[in-house]
C-alpha positions in Angstrom: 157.7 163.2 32.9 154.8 160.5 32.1 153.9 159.2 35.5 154.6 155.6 35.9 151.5 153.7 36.9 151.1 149.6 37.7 147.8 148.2 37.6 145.7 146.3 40.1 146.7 142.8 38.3 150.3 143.3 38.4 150.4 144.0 42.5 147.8 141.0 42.9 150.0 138.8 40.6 153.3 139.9 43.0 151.4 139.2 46.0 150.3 135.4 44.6 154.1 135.1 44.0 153.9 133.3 47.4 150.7 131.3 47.4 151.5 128.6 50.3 152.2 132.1 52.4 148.8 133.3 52.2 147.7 129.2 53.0 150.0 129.3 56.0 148.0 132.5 57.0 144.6 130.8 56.4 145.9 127.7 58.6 147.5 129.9 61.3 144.1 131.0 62.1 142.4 127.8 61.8 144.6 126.1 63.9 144.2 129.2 66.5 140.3 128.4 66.3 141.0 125.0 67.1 143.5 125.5 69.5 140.5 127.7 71.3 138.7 124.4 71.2 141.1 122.4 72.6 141.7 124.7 75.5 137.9 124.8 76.0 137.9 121.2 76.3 140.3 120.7 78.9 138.0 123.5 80.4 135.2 121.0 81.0 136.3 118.8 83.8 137.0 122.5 86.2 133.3 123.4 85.1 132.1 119.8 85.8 133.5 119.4 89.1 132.7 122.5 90.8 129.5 123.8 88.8 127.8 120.6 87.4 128.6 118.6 90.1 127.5 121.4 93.1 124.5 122.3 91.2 122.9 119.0 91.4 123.6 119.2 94.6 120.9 121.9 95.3 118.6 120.1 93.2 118.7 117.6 95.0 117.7 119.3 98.0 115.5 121.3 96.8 114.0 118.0 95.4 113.5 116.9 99.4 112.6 120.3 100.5 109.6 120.2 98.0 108.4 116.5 99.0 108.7 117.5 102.6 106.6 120.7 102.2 103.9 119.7 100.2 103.6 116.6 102.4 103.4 118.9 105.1 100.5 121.0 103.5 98.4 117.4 103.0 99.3 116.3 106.7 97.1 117.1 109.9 100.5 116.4 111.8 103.3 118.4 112.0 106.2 118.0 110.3 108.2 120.8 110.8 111.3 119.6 112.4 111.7 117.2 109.5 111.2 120.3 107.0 113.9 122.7 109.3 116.0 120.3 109.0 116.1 119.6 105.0 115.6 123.7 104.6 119.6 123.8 106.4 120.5 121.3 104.1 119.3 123.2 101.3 120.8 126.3 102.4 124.0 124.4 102.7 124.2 123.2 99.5 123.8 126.7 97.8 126.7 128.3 100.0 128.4 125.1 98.5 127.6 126.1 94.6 128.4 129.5 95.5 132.1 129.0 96.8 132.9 126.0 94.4 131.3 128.1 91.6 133.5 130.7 92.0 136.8 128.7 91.5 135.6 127.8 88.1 134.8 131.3 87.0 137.1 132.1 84.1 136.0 128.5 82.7 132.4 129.1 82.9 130.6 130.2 80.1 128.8 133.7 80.9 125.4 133.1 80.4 126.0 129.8 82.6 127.4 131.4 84.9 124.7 134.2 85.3 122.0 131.6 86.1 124.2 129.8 88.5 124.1 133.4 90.6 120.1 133.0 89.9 119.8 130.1 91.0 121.7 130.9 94.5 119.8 134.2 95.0 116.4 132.6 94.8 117.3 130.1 97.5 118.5 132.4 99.5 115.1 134.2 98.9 112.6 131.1 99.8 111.9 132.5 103.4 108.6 134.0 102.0 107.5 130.5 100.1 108.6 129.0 103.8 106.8 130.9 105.4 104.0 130.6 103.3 104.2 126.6 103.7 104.3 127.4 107.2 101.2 128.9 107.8 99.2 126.5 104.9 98.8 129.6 102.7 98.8 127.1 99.6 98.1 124.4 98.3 100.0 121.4 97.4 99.6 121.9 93.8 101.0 125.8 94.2 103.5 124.9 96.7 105.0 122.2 93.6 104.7 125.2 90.8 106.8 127.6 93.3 109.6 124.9 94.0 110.1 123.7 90.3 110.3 127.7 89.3 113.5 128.2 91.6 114.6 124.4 90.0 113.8 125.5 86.5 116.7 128.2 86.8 118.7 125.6 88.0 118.3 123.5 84.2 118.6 126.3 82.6 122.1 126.8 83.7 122.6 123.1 82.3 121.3 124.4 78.9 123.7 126.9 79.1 126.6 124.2 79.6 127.9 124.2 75.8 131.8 124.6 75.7 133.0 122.5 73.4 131.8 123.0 69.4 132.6 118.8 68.9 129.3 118.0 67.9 129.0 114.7 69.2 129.6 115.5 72.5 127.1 118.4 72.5 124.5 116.1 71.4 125.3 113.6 74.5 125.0 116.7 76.8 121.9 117.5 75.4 121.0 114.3 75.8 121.7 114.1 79.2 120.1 117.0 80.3 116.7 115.9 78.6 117.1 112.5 81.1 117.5 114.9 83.7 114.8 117.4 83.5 112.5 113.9 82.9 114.4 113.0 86.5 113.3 116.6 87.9 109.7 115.7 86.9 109.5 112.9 88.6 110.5 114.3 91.7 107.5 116.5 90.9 105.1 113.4 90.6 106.8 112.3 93.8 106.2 115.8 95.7 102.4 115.7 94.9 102.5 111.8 95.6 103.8 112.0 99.1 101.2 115.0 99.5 98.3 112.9 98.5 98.8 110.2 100.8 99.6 113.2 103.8 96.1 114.3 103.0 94.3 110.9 102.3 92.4 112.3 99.3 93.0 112.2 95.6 91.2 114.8 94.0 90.3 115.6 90.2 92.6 118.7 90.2 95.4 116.3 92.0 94.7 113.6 88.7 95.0 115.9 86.3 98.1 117.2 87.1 99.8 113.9 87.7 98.7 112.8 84.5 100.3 116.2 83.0 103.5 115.2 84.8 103.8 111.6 83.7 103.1 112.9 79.6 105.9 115.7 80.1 108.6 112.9 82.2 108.1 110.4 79.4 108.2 112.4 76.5 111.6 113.9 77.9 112.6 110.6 79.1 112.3 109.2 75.3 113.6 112.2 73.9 116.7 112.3 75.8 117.6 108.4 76.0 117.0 108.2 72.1 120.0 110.8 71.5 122.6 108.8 73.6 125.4 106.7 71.6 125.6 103.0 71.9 128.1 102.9 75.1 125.8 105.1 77.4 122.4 103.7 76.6 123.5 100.9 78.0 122.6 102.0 81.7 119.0 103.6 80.5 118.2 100.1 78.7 119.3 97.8 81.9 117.0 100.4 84.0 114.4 100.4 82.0 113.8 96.6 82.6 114.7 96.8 86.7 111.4 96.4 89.1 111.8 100.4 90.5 111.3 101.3 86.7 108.2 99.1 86.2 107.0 99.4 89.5 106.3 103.2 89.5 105.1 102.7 85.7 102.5 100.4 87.0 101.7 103.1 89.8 101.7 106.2 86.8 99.2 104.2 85.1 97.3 103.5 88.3 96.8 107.4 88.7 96.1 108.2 85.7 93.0 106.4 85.7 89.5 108.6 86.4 88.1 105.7 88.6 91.1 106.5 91.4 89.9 110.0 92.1 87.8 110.0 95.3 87.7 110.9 98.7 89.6 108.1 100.2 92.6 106.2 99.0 92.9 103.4 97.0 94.9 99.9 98.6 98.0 100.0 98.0 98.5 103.9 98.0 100.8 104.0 100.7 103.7 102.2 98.5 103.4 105.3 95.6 105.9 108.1 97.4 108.0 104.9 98.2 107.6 103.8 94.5 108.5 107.5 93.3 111.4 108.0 95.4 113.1 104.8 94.2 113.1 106.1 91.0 114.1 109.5 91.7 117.0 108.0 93.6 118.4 105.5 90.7 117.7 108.4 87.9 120.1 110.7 90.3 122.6 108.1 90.3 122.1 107.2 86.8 122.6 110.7 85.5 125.4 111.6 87.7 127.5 108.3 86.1 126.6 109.3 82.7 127.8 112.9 83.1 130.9 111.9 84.5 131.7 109.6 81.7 131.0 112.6 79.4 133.2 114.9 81.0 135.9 112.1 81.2 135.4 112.2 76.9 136.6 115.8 76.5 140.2 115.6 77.8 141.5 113.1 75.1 140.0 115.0 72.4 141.3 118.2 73.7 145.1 116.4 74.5 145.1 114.8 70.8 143.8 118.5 69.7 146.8 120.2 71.1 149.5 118.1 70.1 148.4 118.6 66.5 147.9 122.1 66.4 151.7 121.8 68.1 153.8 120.0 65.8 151.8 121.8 62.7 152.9 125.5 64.5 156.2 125.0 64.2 156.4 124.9 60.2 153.4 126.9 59.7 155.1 129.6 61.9 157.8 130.7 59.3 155.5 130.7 55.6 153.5 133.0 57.6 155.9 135.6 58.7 157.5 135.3 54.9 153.5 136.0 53.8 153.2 138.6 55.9 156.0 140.9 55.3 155.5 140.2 51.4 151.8 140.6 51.1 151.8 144.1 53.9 154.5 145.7 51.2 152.8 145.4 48.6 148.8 145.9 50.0 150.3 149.0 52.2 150.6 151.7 48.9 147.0 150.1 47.3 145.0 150.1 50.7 146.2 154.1 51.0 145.0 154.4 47.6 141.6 152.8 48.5 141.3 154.4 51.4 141.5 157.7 49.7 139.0 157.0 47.8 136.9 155.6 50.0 137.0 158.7 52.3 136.3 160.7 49.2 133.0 159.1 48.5 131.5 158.7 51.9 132.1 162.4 52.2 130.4 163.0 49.1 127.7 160.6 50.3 126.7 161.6 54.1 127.8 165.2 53.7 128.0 166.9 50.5 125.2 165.2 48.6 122.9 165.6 51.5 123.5 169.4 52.1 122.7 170.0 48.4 119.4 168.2 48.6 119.2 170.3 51.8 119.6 173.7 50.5 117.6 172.6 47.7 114.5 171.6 49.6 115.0 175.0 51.2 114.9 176.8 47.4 118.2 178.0 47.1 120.1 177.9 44.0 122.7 175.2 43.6 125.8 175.7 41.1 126.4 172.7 40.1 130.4 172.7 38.6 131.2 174.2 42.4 129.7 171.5 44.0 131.8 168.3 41.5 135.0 168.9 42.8 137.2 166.0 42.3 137.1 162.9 44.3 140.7 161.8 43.8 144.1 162.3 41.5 145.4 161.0 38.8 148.5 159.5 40.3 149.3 155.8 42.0 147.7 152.9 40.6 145.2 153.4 37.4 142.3 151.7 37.9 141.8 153.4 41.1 142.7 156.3 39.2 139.7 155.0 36.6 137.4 154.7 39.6 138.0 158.2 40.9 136.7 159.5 37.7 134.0 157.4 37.3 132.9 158.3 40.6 133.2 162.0 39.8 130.8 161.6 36.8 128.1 160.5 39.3 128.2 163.0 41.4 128.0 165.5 38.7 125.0 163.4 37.3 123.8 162.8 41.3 123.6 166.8 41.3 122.8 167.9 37.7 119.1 165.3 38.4 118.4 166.9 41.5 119.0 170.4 40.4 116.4 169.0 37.9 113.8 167.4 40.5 113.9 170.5 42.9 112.9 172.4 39.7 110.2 169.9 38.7 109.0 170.0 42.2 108.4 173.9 42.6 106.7 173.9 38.9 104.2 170.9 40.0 103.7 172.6 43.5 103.0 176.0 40.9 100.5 174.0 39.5 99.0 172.4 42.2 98.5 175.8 44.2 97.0 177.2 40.9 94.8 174.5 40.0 93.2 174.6 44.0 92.7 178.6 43.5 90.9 178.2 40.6 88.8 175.7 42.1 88.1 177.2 45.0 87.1 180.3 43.3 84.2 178.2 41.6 83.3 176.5 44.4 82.8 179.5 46.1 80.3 180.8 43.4 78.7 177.2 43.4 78.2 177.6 46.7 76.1 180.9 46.3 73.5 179.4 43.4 73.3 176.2 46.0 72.1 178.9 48.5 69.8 180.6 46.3 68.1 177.0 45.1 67.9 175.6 48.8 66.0 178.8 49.6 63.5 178.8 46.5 63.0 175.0 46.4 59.6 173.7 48.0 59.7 170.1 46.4 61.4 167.9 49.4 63.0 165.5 46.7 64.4 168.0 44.8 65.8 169.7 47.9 67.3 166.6 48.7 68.9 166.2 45.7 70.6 170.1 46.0 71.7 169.0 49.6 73.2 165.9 48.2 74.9 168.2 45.3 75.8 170.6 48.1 77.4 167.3 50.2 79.3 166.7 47.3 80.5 170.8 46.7 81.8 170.6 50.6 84.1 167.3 49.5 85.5 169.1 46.5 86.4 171.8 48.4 88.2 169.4 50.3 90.0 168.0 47.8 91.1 171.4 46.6 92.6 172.7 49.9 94.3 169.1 49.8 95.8 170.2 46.9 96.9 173.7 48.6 98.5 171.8 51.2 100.5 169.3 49.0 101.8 172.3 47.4 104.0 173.8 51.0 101.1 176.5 51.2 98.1 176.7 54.1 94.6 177.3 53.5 93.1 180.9 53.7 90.3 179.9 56.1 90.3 179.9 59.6 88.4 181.4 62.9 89.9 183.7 65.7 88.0 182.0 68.6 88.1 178.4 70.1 85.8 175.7 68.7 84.1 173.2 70.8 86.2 169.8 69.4 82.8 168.1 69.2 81.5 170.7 66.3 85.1 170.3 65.0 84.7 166.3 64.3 81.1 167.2 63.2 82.2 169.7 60.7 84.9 167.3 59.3 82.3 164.4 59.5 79.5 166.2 57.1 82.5 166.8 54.7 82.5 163.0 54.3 80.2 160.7 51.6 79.2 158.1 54.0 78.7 160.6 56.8 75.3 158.8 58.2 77.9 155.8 59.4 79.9 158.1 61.3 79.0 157.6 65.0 80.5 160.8 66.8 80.9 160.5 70.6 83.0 163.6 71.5 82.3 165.2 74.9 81.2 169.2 74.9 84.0 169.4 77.4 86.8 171.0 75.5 87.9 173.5 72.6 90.1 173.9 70.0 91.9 176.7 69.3 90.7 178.8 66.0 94.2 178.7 64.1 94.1 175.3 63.9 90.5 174.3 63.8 90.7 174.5 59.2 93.6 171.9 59.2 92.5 169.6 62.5 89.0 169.3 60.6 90.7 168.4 57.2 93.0 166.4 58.9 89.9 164.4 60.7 87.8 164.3 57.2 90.4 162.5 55.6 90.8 159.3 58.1 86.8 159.1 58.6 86.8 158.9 55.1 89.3 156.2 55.1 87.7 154.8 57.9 84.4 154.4 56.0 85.8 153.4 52.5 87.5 150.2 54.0 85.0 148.8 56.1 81.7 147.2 54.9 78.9 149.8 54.5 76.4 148.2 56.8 79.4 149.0 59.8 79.6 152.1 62.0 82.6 154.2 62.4 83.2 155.4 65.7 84.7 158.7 66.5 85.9 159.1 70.6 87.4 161.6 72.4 88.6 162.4 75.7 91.5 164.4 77.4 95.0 162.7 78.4 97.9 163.7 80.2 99.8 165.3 77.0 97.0 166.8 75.7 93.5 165.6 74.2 93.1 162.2 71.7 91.0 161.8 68.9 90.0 157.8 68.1 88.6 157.0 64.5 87.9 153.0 64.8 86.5 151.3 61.8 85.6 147.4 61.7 87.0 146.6 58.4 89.6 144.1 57.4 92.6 145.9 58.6 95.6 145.8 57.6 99.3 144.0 57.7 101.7 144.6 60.1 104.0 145.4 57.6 101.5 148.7 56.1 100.5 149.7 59.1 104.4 150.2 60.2 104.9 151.6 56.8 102.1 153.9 57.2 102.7 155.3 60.4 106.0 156.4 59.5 104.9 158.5 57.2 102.6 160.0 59.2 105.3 160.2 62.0 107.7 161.9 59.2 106.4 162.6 56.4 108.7 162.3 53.3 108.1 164.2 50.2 105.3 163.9 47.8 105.3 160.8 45.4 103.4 161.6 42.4 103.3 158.1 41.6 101.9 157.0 44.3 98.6 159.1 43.8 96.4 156.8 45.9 97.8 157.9 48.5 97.7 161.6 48.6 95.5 161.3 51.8 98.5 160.0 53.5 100.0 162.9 52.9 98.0 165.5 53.5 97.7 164.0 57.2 100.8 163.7 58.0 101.7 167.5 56.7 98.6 168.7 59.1 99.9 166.6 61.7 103.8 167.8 61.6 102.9 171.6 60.7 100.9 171.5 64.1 102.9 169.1 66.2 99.9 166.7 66.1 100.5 162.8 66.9 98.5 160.9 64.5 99.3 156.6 64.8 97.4 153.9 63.3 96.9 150.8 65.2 95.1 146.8 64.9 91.7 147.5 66.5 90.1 144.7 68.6 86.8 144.3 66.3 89.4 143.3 63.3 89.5 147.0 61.7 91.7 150.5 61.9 91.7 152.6 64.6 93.6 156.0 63.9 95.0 157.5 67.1 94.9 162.1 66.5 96.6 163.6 69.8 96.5 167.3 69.8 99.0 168.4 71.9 97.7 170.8 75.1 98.8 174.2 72.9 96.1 173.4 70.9 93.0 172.5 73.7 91.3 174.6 75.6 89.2 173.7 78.3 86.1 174.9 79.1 82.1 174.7 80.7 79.3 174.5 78.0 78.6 178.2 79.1 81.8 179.8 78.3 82.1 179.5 74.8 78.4 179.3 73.8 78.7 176.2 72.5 75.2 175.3 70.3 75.5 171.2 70.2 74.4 169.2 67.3 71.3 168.2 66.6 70.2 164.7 65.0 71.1 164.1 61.5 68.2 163.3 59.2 69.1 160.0 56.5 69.5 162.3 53.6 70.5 166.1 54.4 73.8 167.1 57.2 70.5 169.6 58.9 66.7 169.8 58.5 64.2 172.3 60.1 60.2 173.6 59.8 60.9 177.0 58.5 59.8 179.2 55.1 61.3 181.2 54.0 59.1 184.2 54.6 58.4 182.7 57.8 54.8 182.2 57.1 53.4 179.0 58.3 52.0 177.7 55.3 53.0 174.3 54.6 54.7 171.4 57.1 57.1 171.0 53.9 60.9 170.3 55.1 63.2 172.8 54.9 67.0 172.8 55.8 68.0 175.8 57.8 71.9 176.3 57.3 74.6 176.2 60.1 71.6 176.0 62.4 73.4 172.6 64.2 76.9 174.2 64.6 78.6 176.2 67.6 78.7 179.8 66.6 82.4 179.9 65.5 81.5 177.8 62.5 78.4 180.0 61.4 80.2 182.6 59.0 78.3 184.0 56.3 80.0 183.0 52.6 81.9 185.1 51.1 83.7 185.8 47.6 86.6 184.1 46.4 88.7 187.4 48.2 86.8 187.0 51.7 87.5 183.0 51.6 91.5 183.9 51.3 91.6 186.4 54.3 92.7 185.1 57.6 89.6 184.4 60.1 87.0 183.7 57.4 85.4 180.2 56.1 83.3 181.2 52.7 81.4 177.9 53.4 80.7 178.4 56.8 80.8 175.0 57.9 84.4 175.2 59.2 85.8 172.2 57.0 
């Protein structure tokens, strides 16, 4: 029996059967959005009257508690039963805020709310800054800073005042909070005002501040009177015209003047803290009318709001259910069908495609009609039925190409390994006729020229045990004993082209262990060679070491041009896990190499922005690998000087007779005795212990 199958089309088509349903749907949930808004309107008178409303409060104590303190540092008399008495009041009006805050805690918005409990916590932490006053442990500039910190928190809770989305009356709250952080800084000009006069002088320091405070009071004044609507201007524009207004004008431009600064007082400088404190005074009463009268906005719109979203409910209530029930029968068989699927794939996504790669990477053999089983069944609607099979082709294809790339990979890997022995075995032979020539030579420019041909050998070989490594296999070569780390960075210094740059200050302190000292060294030649290819070839390259808790760290810094934030994030996560080979992206086959060094020992390598402009590549090897030790115990032979064109020169024949002054390169005679190792064959380079070149690189 054929089985009967309906497509995707037809069940849409039944669904759309009832199009005003699925509206009634969309308008149920816009009217629940804006019913949310409605409430959250009505929610803004609670906040108002016991947040808004207990929080100025405090400021405005705190205000008076700030005058009264730094008028106290600039006095020679005492003022302190003045300043007990504000600090009560100020205590009083933050147990205030705390008990009406808590009334109005479901209303509050959270983040408001969370600086509210700031705000109370630091005033009931000033005894220290009280104390401090006390005892004239700061000045009246310090004494302002402190004070308009713990007030700061205080505006931020206003910032934090947004309930309502209506976008007109966020932009008047906005508003109004600009005029009153311009109010809170005049209550700072009026602070250092009423401290001035205390003290009798107006210094430089005293100037520029005030003129500081009267740029940032204006520009928040304009900013937050140009936002407000027509109706509450109206108060602003009247001020701005009153005598208190132009009066402490006239005294801001008085101040800011540099012919006012001096030792004594200008005439008239009793009347500025009167002339400040009349403005503070009508900006507080100002700002507490026009917040009220915004408040006193919300609960219309809210009311009007409601009643909408009210009489709408009622006829929306009834196409929805009908939409519901209709559009559920129908979705319920497709969205089992989907979810089917869907299960299906993301199995064959996170699970079954990655433990293939898996057991690839590892070289086991994959069948690949065992692993395409199928992702679904014929049955139910057909073009999920479609999909299912089209989603079984990929996987098959998914598999079939990496069957393919694991296969590709082992042959290249076949090759690389190949190509390196080959090479190697040359080298190795190169290496003997370079010792043969360096010993018969007597002409010092033609020895220089076989030392720069034996420079270039020592790279190659480099280049070729790169190669080894790329391929999953380790190089042959390797010493039984520690190595002093300085002979280490040496080695894998001379194995660079621009090795005279290198500047190498490693300390004869510490050792590294012999089964690690081929691949640290390699490891090492490749980012001083990066190091010197990207930085101008008149610059240094600086090499530092020193021991740290987890072990001992290796610095390469060059003073190139660096590089963006965006490569060096790229970069080091390679080198922090390094993915497989990309033949395509050959220029970077260093890069590799590193980071395989790095994770085969456990080795930390990170770049980072150094501060001349350049690189600086971070190695930490971890304490397995570091031995510590005096110069005496390992017999450590240090370095000697390098000469412009040859890694090591000496005065030597090679009979030994003293016949000529003529220079002549004595081999391995500048490295520790672990890294002097006569060469060897091609068979004596493989074997474990043994370095053919004898330069431990």
């Amino acid at each position: 029996m054929a089985v009967r199958r309906r497509s995707i089309r037809f069940k849409l088509f039944a669904i759309l059967l009832v199009p005003f349903t699925a509206l009634g749907a969309i308008w149920a949930f816009t009217a629940t959005l804006i019913a949310e808004e409605g409430f959250k309107l009505l929610q803004i008178d609670a906040v108002y009257n016991h947040v808004v409303v207990p929080t100025r409060g405090v400021i405005v104590q705190l205000q008076r508690e700030r005058s009264l303190s730094v008028q106290a540092l600039g006095s020679a008399y005492s003022l302190q039963t003045d300043l007990e008495r504000q600090r009560r009041l100020t205590d009083e009006a933050a147990r205030t805020l705390a008990r009406e805050s808590a009334q109005a805690a479901d209303e509050t918005p959270p983040a408001m709310r969370q600086r509210i409990q700031a705000l109370i916590a630091q005033v009931e932490r000033l005894d220290d800054l009280r104390t401090r006053v006390d005892e004239r442990r700061l000045s009246r500039l310090d004494a302002i800073d402190e004070y308009s910190a713990v007030l700061e928190t205080a505006f931020q809770a206003y910032d934090h005042l947004m309930i309502s989305q209506d976008l007109e009356l966020i932009g008047q709250t906005k508003a109004i909070i600009l005029i009153a952080r311009s109010h809170e800084v005049a209550a700072q000009e009026a602070a250092l005002l009423s401290g001035v006069v205390a003290s009798g002088r107006y210094t430089v320091e005293d100037r520029d501040a005030f003129a500081s405070m009267v740029s940032r009071r204006r520009l928040l004044y304009q900013l937050g009177t140009g936002q407000l609507d027509a109706e509450l201007i109206k108060r602003y524009t009247a001020f701005n015209d009153s005598p208190v207004h132009k009066t402490f004008l006239a005294v801001e431009e008085q101040l800011t003047r540099r012919g006012e600064v001096g030792r004594t007082l200008p005439v008239g400088a009793l009347n500025w803290p009167a002339a400040a404190e009349q403005l503070v005074h009508r900006l507080t009463e100002l700002n507490a009318a026009t917040s009220r009268d915004i408040a006193d906005r919300a609960a219309p719109l809210a009311r009007g709001v409601l009643l909408r979203i009210g009489v709408a409910g009622a006829l929306g209530a009834g196409t929805a259910i009908a939409a519901v029930f209709i559009s559920l029968r129908f979705a319920r068989k497709l969205s089992g069908e989907l979810t089917g699927l869907e299960r299906a794939v993301v199995e064959l996504a996170e699970r079954r495609l990655p433990s293939v790669l898996a057991r690839l990477r590892r070289g086991e053999d994959v069948d690949v009609a065992a692993e395409t089983r199928p992702l679904g069944t014929d049955h139910g609607t057909t073009e999920v039925a479609s999909l299912s099979r089209a989603f079984g082709s990929v996987q098959r294809t998914a598999i079939e190409a990496a069957v393919e790339q694991a296969k590709l990979r082992k042959g290249v890997n076949k090759v690389f390994l190949n190509l390196a022995r080959r090479n190697q075995s040359l080298l190795t032979r190169q290496f003997a006729l370079l010792d043969t020539l360096e010993k018969e030579i007597t002409d010092p420019d033609l020895l220089e020229k076989v030392f720069g041909i034996d420079h270039l050998a020592a790279r190659m070989r480099r280049h070729a045990e790169g190669l080894i490594i790329l391929s999953g296999a380790a190089p042959a070569r390797g010493w039984r004993n520690p190595v002093n780390l300085h002979d280490v960075v040496r080695a894998a210094t001379e194995q660079v082209e621009d090795y005279q740059r290198v500047d190498v200050q490693v300390p004869h302190t510490h050792a590294l262990v012999g089964r690690a000292a081929t691949n640290v060294i390699h490891l090492l030649a490749e980012l001083i060679e990066n190091a010197t290819a990207f930085s101008p070839p008149q610059s240094k390259v600086l090499v530092r070491g020193e021991a740290v808790a987890r072990g001992y760290s290796l610095e390469i810094e060059d003073r190139g041009l660096g590089m963006t934030p965006e490569d060096m994030e790229r970069f080091n996560q390679r080198l922090a896990d390094p993915p497989e080979i990309d033949l395509a992206d050959s220029d970077r086959l260093g890069l590799f190499v590193v980071g395989l060094l790095a994770k085969r020992h456990g080795i930390k390598v990170a770049l980072r922005a150094s501060p001349y402009g350049g690189t600086s590549a971070i190695v930490l090897l971890p304490q397995e690998l570091v031995v510590e030790h005096a110069a005496e115990d390992l017999e450590l032979t240090p370095l000697q000087p390098q000469e412009p064109s040859a890694p090591a020169l000496a005065i030597a024949r090679p009979d030994g007779a003293p016949k000529s002054t003529l220079p002549r390169r004595i081999r391995q005679a500048n490295l520790a005795p672990q890294l002097r190792q006569p060469r060897g064959d091609l068979y004596s380079a493989m074997r474990p212990g043994s370095d053919p070149r004898g330069e431990g690189s």
